[in-house]
Each structure stands twice: as structure tokens, then as C-alpha cells.
NUNU-224558 format. One record per residue (C-alpha): residue number from 1; residue in three letters; x, y negated, z negated. Coordinates in Angstrom, 2 decimals, always signed. Example, Ala and Ser with C-alpha at 12.3 -4.5 7.8 and 13.67 -1.06 7.14 Angstrom:
<torgus>
+-----+------+---------+---------+---------+
! pos ! code !      c1 !      c2 !      c3 !
+-----+------+---------+---------+---------+
!   1 !  Ala !  +12.30 !   +4.50 !   -7.80 !
!   2 !  Ser !  +13.67 !   +1.06 !   -7.14 !
+-----+------+---------+---------+---------+
</torgus>
This chain:
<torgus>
+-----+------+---------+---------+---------+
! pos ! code !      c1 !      c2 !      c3 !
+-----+------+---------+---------+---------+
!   1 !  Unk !   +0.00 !   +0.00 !   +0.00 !
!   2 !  Unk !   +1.68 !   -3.70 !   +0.62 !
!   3 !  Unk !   +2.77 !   -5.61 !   -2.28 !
!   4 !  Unk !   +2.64 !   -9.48 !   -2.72 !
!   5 !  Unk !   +4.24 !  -11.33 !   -5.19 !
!   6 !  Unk !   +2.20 !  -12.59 !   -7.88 !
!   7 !  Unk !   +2.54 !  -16.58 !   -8.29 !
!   8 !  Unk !   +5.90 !  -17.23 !   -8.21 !
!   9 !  Unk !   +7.09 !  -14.62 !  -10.68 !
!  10 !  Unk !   +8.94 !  -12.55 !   -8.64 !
!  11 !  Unk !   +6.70 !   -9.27 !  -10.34 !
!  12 !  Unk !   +5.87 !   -7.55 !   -6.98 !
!  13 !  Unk !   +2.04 !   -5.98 !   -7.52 !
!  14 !  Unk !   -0.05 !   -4.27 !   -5.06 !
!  15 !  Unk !   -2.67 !   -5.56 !   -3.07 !
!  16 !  Unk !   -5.32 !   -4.17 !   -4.52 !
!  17 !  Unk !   -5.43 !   -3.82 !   -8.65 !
!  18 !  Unk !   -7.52 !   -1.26 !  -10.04 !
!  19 !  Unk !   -9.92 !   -2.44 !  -13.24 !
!  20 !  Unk !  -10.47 !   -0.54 !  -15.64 !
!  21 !  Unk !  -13.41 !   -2.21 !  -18.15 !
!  22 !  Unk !  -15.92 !   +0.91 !  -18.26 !
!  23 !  Unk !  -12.88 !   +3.14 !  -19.51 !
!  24 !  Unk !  -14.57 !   +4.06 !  -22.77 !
!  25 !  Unk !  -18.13 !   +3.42 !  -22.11 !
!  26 !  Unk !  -19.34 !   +4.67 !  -18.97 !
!  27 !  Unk !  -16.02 !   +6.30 !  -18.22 !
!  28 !  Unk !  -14.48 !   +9.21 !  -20.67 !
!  29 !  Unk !  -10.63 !   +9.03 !  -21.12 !
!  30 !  Unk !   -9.83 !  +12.17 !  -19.07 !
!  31 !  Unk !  -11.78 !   +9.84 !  -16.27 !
!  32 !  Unk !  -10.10 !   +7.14 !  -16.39 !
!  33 !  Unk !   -6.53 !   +9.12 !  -16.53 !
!  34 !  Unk !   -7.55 !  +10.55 !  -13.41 !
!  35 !  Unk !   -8.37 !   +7.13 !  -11.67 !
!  36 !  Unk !   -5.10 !   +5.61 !  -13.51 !
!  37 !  Unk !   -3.27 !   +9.02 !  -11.39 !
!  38 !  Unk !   -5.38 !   +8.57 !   -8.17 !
!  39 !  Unk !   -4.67 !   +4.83 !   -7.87 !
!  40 !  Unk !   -1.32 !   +5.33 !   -8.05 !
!  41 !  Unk !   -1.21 !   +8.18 !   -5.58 !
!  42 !  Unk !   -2.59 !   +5.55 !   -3.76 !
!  43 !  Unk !   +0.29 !   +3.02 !   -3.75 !
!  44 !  Unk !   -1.77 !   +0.83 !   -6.38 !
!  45 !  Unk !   +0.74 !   -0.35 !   -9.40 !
!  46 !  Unk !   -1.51 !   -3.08 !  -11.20 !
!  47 !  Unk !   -4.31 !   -2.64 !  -13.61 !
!  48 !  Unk !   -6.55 !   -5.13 !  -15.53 !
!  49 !  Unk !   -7.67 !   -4.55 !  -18.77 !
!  50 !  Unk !   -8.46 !   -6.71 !  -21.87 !
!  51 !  Unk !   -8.55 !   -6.73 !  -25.55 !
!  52 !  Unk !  -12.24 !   -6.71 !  -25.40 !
!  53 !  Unk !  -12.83 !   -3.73 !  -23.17 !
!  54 !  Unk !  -14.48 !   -1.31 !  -22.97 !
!  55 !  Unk !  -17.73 !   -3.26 !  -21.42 !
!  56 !  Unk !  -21.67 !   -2.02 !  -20.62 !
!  57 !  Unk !  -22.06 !   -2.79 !  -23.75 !
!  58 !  Unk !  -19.13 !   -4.54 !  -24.94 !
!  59 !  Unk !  -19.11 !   -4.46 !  -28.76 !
!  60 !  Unk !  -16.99 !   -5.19 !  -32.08 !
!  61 !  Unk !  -16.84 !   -1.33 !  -32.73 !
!  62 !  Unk !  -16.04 !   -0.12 !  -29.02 !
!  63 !  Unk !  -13.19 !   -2.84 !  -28.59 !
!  64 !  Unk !   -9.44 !   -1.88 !  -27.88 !
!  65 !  Unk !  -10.74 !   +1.64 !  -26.77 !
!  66 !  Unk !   -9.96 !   +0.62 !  -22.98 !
!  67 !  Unk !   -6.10 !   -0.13 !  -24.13 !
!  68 !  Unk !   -6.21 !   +2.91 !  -26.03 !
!  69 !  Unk !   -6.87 !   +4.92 !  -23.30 !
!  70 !  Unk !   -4.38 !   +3.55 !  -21.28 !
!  71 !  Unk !   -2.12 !   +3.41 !  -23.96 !
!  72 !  Unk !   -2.37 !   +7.83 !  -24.27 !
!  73 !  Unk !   -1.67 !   +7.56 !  -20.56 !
!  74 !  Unk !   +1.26 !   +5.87 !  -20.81 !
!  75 !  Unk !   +2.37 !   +8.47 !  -23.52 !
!  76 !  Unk !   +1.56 !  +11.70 !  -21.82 !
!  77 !  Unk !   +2.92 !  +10.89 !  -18.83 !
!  78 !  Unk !   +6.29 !   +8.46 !  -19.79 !
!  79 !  Unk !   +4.82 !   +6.37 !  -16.23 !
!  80 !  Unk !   +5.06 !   +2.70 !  -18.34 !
!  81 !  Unk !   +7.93 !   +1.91 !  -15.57 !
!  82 !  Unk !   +5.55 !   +2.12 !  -12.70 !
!  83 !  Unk !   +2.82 !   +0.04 !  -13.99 !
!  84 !  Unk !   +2.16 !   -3.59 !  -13.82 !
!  85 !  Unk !   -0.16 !   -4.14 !  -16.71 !
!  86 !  Unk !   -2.36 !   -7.35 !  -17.28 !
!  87 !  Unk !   -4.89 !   -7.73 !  -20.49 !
!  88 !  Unk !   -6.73 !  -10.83 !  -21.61 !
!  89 !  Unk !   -6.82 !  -12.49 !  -25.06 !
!  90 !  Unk !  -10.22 !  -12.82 !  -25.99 !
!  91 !  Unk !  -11.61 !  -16.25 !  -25.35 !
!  92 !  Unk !  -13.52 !  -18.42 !  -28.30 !
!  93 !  Unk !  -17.19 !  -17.09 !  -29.43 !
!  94 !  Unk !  -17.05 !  -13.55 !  -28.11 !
!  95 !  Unk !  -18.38 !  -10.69 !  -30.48 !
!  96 !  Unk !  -16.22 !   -8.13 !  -29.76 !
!  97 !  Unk !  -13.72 !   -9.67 !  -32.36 !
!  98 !  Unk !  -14.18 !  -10.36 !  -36.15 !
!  99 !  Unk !  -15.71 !  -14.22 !  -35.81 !
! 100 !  Unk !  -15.50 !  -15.07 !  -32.61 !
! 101 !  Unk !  -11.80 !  -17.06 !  -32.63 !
! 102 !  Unk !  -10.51 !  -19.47 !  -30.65 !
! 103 !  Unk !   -7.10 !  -18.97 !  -28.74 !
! 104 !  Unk !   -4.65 !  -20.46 !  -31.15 !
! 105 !  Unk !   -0.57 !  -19.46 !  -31.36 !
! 106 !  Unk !   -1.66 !  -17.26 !  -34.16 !
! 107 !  Unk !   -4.76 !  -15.73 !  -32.20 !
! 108 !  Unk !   -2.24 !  -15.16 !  -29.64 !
! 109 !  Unk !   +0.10 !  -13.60 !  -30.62 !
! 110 !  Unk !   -2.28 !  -11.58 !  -33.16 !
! 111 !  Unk !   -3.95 !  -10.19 !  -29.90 !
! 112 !  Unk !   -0.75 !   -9.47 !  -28.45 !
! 113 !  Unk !   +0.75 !   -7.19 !  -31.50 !
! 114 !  Unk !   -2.66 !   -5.76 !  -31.81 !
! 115 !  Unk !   -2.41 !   -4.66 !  -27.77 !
! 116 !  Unk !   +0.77 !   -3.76 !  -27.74 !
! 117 !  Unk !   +0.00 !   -1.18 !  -30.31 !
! 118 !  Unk !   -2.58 !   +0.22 !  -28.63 !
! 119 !  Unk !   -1.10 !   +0.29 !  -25.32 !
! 120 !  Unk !   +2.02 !   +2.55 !  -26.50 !
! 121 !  Unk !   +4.54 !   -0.26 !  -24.81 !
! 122 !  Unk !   +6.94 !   -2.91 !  -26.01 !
! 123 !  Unk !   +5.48 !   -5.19 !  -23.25 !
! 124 !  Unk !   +3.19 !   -6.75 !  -21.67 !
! 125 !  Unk !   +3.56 !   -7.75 !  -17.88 !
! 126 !  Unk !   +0.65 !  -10.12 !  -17.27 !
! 127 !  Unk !   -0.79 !  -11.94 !  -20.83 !
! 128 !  Unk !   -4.26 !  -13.50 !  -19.85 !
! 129 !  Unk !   -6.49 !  -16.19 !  -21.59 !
! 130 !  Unk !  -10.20 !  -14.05 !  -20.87 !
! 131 !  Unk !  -11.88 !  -17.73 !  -20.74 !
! 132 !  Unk !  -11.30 !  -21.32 !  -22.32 !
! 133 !  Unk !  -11.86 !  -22.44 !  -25.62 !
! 134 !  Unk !  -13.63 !  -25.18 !  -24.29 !
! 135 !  Unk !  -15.97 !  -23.10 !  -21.79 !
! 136 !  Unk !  -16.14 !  -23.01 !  -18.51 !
! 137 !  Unk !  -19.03 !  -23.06 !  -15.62 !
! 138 !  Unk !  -18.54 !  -19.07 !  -14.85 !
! 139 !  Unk !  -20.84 !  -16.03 !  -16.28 !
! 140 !  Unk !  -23.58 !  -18.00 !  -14.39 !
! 141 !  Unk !  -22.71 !  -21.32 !  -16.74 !
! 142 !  Unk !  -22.59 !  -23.52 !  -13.73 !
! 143 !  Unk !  -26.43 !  -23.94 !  -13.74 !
! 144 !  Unk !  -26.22 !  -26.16 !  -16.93 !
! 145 !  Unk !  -22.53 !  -26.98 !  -16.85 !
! 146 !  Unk !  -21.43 !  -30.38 !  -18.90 !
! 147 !  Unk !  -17.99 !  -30.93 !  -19.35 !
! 148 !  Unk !  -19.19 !  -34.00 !  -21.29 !
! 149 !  Unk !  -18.37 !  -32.72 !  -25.02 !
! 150 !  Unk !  -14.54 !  -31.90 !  -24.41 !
! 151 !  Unk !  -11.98 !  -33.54 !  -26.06 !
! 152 !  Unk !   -9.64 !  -34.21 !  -23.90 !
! 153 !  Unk !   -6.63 !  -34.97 !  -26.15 !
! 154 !  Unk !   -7.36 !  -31.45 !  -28.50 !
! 155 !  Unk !   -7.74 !  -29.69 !  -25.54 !
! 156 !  Unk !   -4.04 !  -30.74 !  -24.07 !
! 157 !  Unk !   -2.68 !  -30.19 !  -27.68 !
! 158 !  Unk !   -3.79 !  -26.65 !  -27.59 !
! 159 !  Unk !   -2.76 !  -25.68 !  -24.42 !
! 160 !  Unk !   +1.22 !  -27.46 !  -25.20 !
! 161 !  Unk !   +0.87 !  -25.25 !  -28.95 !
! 162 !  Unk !   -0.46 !  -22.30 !  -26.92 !
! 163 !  Unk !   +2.92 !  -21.89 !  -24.34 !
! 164 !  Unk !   +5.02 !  -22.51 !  -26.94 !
! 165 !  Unk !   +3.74 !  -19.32 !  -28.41 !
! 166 !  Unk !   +3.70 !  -18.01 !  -25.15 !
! 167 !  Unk !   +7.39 !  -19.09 !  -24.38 !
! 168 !  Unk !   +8.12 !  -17.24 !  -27.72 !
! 169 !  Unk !   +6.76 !  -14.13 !  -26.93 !
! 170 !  Unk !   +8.68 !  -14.07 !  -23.36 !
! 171 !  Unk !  +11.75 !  -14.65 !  -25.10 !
! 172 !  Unk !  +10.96 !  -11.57 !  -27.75 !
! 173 !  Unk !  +10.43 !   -9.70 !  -24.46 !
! 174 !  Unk !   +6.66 !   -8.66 !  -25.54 !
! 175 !  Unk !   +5.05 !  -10.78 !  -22.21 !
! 176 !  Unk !   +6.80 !  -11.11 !  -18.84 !
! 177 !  Unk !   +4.13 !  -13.63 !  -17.56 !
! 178 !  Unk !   +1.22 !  -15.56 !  -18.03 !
! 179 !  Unk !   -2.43 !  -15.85 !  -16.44 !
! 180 !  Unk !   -5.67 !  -17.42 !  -17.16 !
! 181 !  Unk !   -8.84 !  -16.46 !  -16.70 !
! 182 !  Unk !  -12.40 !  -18.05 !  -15.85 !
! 183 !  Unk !  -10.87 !  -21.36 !  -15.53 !
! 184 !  Unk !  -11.16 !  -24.29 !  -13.49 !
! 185 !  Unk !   -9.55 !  -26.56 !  -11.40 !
! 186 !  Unk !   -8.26 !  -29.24 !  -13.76 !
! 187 !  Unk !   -7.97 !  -27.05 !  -16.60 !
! 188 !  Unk !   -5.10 !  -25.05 !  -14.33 !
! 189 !  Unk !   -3.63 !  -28.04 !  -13.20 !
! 190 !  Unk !   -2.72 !  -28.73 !  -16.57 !
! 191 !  Unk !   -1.45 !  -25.54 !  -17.84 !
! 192 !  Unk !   +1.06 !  -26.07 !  -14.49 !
! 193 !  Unk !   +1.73 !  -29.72 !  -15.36 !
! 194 !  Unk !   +2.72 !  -29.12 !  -19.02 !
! 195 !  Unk !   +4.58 !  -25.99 !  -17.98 !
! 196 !  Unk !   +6.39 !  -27.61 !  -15.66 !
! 197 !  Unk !   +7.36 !  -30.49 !  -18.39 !
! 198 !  Unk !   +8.84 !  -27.22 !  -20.27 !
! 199 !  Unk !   +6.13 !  -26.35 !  -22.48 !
! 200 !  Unk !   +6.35 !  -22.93 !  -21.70 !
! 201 !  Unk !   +5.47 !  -20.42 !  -18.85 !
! 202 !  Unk !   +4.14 !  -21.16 !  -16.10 !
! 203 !  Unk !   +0.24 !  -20.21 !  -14.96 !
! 204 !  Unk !   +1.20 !  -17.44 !  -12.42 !
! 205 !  Unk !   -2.35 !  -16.01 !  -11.91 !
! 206 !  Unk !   -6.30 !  -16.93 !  -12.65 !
! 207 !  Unk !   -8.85 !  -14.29 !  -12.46 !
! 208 !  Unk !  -12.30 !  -15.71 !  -11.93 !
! 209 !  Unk !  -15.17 !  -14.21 !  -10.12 !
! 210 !  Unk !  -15.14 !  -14.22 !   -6.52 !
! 211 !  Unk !  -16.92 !  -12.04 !   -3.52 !
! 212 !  Unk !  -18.98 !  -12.71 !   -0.72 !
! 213 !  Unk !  -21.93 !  -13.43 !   -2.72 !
! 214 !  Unk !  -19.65 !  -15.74 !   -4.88 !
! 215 !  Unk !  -17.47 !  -18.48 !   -3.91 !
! 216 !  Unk !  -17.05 !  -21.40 !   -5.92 !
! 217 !  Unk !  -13.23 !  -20.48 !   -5.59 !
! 218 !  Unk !  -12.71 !  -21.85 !   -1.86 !
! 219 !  Unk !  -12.78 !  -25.39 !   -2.76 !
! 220 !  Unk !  -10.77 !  -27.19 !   -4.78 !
! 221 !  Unk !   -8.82 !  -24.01 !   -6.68 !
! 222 !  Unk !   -7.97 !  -22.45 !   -2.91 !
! 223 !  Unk !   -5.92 !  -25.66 !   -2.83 !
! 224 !  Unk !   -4.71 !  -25.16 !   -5.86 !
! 225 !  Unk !   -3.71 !  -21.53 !   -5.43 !
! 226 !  Unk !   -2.20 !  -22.04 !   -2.07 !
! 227 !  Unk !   -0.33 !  -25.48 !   -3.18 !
! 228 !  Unk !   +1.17 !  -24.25 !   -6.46 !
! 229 !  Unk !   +1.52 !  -20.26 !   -5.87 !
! 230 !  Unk !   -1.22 !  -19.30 !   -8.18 !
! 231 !  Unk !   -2.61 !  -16.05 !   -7.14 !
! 232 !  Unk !   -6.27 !  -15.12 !   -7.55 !
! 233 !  Unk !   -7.08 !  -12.06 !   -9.24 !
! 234 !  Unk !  -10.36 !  -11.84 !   -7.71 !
! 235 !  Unk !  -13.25 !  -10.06 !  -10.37 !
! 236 !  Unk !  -16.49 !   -8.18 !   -9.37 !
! 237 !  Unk !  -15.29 !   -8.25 !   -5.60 !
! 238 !  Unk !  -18.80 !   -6.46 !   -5.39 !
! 239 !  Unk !  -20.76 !   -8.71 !   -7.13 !
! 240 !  Unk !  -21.63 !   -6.31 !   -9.49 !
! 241 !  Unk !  -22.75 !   -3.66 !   -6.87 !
! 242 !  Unk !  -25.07 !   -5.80 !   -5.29 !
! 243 !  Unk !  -22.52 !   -5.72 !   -1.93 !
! 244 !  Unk !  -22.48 !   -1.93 !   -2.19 !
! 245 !  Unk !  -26.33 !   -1.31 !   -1.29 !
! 246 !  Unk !  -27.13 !   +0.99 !   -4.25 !
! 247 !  Unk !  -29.52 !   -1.82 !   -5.59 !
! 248 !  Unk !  -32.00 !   -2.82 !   -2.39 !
! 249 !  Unk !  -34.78 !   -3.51 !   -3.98 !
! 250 !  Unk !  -35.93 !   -1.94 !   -6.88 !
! 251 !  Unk !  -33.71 !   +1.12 !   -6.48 !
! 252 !  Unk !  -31.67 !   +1.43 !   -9.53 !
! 253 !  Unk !  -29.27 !   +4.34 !   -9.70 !
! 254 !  Unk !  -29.25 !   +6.54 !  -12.69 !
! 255 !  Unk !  -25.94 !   +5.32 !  -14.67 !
! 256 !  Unk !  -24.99 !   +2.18 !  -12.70 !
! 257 !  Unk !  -24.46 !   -1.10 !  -14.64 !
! 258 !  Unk !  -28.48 !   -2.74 !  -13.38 !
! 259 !  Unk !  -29.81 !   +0.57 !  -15.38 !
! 260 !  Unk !  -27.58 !   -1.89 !  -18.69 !
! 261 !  Unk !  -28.02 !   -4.72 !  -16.96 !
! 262 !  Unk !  -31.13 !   -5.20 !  -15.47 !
! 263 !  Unk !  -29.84 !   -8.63 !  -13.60 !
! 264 !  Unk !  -26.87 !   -7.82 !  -13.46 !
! 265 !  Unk !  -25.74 !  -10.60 !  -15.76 !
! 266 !  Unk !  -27.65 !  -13.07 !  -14.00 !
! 267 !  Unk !  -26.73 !  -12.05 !  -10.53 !
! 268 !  Unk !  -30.22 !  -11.06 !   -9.29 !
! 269 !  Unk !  -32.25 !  -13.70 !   -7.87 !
! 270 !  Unk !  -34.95 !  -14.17 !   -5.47 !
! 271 !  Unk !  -32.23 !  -15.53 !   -3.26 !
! 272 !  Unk !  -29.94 !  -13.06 !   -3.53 !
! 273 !  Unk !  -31.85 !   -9.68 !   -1.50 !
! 274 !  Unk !  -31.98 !  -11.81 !   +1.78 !
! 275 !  Unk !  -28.19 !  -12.71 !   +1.56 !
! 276 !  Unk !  -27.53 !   -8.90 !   +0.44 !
! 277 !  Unk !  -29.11 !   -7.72 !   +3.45 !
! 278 !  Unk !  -27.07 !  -10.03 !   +5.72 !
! 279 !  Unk !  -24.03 !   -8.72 !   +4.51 !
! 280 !  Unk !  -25.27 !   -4.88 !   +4.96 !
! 281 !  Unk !  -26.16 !   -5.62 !   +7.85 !
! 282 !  Unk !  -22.56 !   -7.38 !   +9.27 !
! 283 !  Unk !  -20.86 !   -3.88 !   +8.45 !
! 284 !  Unk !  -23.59 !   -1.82 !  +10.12 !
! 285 !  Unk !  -23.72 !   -3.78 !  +13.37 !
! 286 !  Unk !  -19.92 !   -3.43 !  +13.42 !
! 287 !  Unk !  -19.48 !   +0.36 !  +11.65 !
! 288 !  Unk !  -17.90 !   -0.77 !   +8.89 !
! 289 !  Unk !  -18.81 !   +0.70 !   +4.71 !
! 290 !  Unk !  -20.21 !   -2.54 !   +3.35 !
! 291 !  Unk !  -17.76 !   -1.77 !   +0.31 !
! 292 !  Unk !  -14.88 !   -2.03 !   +2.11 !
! 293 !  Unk !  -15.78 !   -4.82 !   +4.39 !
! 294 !  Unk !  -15.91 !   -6.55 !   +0.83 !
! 295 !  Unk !  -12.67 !   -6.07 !   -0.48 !
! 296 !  Unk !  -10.78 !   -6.22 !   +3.06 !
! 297 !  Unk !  -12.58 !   -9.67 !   +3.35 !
! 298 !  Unk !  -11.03 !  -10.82 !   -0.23 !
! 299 !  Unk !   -7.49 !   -9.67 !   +1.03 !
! 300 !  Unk !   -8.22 !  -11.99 !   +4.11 !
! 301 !  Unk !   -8.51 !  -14.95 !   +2.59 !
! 302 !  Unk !   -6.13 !  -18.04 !   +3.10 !
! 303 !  Unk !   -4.88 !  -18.17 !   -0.42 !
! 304 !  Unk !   -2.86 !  -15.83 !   -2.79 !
! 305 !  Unk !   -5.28 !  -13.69 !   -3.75 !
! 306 !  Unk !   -5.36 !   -9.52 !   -4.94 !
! 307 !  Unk !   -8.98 !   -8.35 !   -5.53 !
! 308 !  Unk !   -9.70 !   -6.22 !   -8.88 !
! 309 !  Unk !  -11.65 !   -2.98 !   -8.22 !
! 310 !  Unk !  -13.55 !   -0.89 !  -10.63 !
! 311 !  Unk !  -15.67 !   +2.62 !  -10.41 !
! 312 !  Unk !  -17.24 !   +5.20 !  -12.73 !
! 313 !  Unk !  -16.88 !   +7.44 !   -9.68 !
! 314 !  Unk !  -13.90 !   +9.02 !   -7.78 !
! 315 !  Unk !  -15.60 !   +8.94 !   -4.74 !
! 316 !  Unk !  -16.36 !   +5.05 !   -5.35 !
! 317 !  Unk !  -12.60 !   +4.69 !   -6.21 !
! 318 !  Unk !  -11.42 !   +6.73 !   -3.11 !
! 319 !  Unk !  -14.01 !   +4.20 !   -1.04 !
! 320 !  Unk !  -12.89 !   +0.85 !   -2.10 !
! 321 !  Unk !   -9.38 !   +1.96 !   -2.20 !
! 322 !  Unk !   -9.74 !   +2.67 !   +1.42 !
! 323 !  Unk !   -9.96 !   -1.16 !   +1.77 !
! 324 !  Unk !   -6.30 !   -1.38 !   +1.61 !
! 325 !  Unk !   -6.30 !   +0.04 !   +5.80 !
! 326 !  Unk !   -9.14 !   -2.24 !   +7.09 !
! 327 !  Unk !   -8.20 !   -5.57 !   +8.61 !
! 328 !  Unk !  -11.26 !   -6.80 !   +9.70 !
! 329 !  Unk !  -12.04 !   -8.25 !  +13.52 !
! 330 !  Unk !  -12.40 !  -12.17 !  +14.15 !
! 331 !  Unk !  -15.90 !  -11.22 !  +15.44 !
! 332 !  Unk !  -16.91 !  -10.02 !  +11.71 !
! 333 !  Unk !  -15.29 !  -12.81 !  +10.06 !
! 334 !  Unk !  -17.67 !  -15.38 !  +11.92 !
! 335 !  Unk !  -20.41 !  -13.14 !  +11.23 !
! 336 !  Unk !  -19.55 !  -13.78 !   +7.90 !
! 337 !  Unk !  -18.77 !  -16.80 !   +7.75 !
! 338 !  Unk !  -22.13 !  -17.60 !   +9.35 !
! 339 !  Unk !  -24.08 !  -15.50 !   +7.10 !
! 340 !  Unk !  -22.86 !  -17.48 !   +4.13 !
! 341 !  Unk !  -24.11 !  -20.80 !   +5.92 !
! 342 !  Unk !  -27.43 !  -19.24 !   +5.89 !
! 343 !  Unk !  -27.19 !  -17.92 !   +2.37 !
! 344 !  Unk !  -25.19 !  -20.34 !   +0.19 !
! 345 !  Unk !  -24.79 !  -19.49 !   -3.68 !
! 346 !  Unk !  -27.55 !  -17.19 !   -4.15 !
! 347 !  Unk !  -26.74 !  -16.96 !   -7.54 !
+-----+------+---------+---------+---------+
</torgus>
């Protein structure tokens, strides 16, 4: 599988990450081992996880368990070497840690003893914020989003206190790099600009949502990601499973996050069918599995960008793997490109 450099750190990761959030929940550990081996048969070296996983539901007793998991992997088979390994800090409110903290040094590097442990490794290669203290307009927040109540002068104080920690913890050799998560345009451009005044390390990734059926990331943070060599790690490529089909209509497949979810966090609107069944439709005109039309269309894009993939299934692993040999024609990009004309935002 190719490899691309993510941001500037020189840590070479392949195109494609695998994800690995239902690894407790809907997935056993002998499952996820198996994806962890498949991947990597694959030519896949990167996988996402986070403090808080597993997810569907995510909970204060369940947490950890994903890292865990990996963690025995890493133990049974002595394969830490061949793994580039990201988790996420849990961001400010979130349940699946004791009172909800903010991200603090001491949060930080809290979570990052507390990982490492679980993980079986004396590093971590990519340390992620999950989302900022002071919110942000993803998770379907956009509708109501007021940026009105931040502080501006806390907020830069935390972030300079933050990558000093952070600068700490690379020179203990416990992180290699840093990401953020579910962030925005100005927030990253200050991480970068008080990095690059030596606060600490540098924002070499952001993971925030972003598929066919979402794309607030083209605007302004394309720019940013192209312009400062911040690569996207690119969430729920398949919004959910909306892009794979299973859900037309009311179908709802025995198992699959809508049974947990029944809007799939907010992603099911009226809107969103007709734009679902344009984007079916693309890959059937042209032969293509809507899945993998998906992800090769992420891997497209004109900005740094690696798509994170997730299944409860080794036959929906061994599908949106298969992403990685798909370059799609000019013909179905403007198809695409004219299908999201017609169905802008849908949720």
C-alpha cells in the first residue's frame, strides 16, 4: 500500500489507517486481533484509537478496553515496531472519564501514563487532543454553533501550557508527535503559530469528520492543510454507513451502529436519502462498490489527507481496504462533484 508522510514529521504511515473504536463493544478481542493481522497483511501500518474507546455505547466502565486490546496484541505478537499508533486524550465534558476534565498538562500527561500502560509500549507515535476544551461546531454542533463565550486569552494560555507538556513528553520519548482532533480553522492556526514560536510540537495532523456526505473540511482548513503540511485524518469516511447502502430507507441491519443509533448521531435527515441515493447511484452507473468509491474519493482529494476505516466485519474490512487499488475516472469525479451541488450538507 503507498505511504505518505504525515505533516511534516517525517513518520511515513499508510494511506489508509484502520480504526479501531468498536474493539470491545461490537467487536471481541480475538476480532479485532484478526483485523489488527489482516490490515497489516494488507500493507496498512496506522491505527486510531483513543482513551475513550471502545464506542456504541461509549461508557466510564467500558473505557481503555480498545487500548487494552491492542495493547495484548502488541504483547503476543512483539509487532510494536511495525505499527504507527495514534490515540486521543479525551476532550472536556465527556463521560467516559471520572468528571469530565478538561485537557490540562496534568490531564495530559495523566492520559498518556494511563495509555501507555494499557497499550504494552513505552510510546506513543501520534498523541491526539479528541476535541477542544472550548468546543467546537462538529458532532452536528454547527447547527447552533457560537464561538461568542470563548476567552480568547485562556484559551491561548492553555494551548502554550499544553505543548510545553507536550514538548516534555517528546523529550521523555513517551510521544513522537502531536495531532488534534475536531478542531477548526483558527484554533489550528494557533497551535502552528505558538509551535512555531517554540512552544512545543508542532500540529502534524487533525482528524475531523469528513466524507462525501460531509465536507465542511474543503474550505478554509484544505488551505490550511495544504499550506502548512497538516494532514487530515479523515473520520467516518462512510458517514456512518449511510454511503455503504445498508440503511435505504428503513432497512436497519441486525448489529450495525443505526440498530444503537437510530440517527446515526444526527446524521439522518430528510435531506440526507436523496443525496444517499445520488451517490449509490454514481458507483452503479460506473461499476464501482459505493464503499470504495468513498474512500478512493477521500485519497483523491487536493490536500494531505489519509482516511480512517472501521468494520465489525472481515468482509467489510477486506471491502474498504480494497480502496487502496481504485483511482477513480475524471468522469466520476464530476459526477460527484455535481451531485454534491445538488445535495449540499444534508446533515
Amino acid at each position: 500500500m503507498r505511504r505518505t508522510i504525515l505533516g511534516d514529521s517525517g513518520i511515513k504511515v499508510s494511506a489508509i489507517c484502520l480504526g479501531s473504536m468498536t474493539w470491545g463493544t461490537q467487536n471481541t478481542q480475538a476480532e479485532g486481533h484478526t483485523q489488527i493481522d489482516r490490515a497489516l497483511d494488507r500493507g496498512v501500518n496506522f491505527i486510531d484509537t483513543a482513551e475513550m474507546y471502545p464506542v456504541n455505547p461509549a461508557s466510564l466502565e467500558t473505557a481503555g478496553g480498545t487500548e487494552e486490546i491492542i495493547g495484548n496484541w502488541f504483547a503476543r505478537t512483539g509487532r510494536r515496531g511495525d505499527v504507527v499508533l495514534a490515540t486521543k486524550v479525551t476532550g472536556k465534558g465527556s463521560a467516559t472519564v471520572k468528571d469530565g476534565p478538561a485537557i490540562t498538562p496534568d490531564r495530559i500527561r495523566a492520559a498518556t501514563e494511563a495509555s501507555l500502560r494499557r497499550l504494552q509500549s513505552d510510546y506513543i507515535d501520534l498523541c491526539q487532543f479528541h476535541w477542544p476544551n472550548r468546543g467546537s461546531y462538529h458532532f452536528r454542533q454547527n447547527w447552533a454553533y457560537d464561538p461568542s463565550g470563548q476567552d480568547r486569552a485562556a484559551t491561548l494560555d492553555n494551548m502554550q501550557a499544553c505543548l510545553e507538556t507536550l514538548a516534555a513528553l517528546v523529550t521523555e520519548g513517551k510521544i513522537r508527535a502531536f495531532g488534534l482532533s475536531n478542531e477548526t480553522a483558527w484554533g489550528t492556526a494557533q497551535w502552528l503559530r505558538l509551535a512555531g514560536q517554540g512552544a512545543g510540537p508542532r500540529a502534524q495532523s487533525v482528524q475531523n469528520e469528513y466524507s462525501l456526505l460531509c465536507r465542511f473540511y474543503d474550505l478554509d482548513m484544505a488551505e490550511l492543510g495544504h499550506n502548512e503540511q497538516v494532514t487530515l485524518l479523515a473520520y467516518s469516511p462512510l458517514a456512518g454507513g449511510l454511503l455503504t447502502g445498508k440503511y435505504a430507507g428503513d432497512v436497519t441491519p441486525e448489529g450495525s451502529r443505526r440498530s444503537l443509533h437510530p440517527t446515526l448521531h444526527g446524521r439522518i435527515t430528510p435531506r440526507v436519502w436523496e443525496a444517499v441515493s445520488s451517490y449509490l447511484g454514481i458507483a452503479h452507473d460506473h461499476g464501482l462498490d459505493p464503499v470504495q468509491m468513498a474512500i478512493a474519493w477521500i485519497m483523491a482529494r487536493p490536500f494531505p489527507v489519509v482516511p480512517i476505516i472501521g468494520a465489525t466485519s472481515m468482509d467489510q474490512l477486506e471491502t474498504a481496504l480494497g480502496a487502496a487499488d481504485l483511482t477513480l475516472s475524471d468522469e466520476v469525479q464530476d459526477a460527484i462533484e455535481e451531485a454534491h451541488k445538488g445535495h449540499p450538507m444534508p446533515y
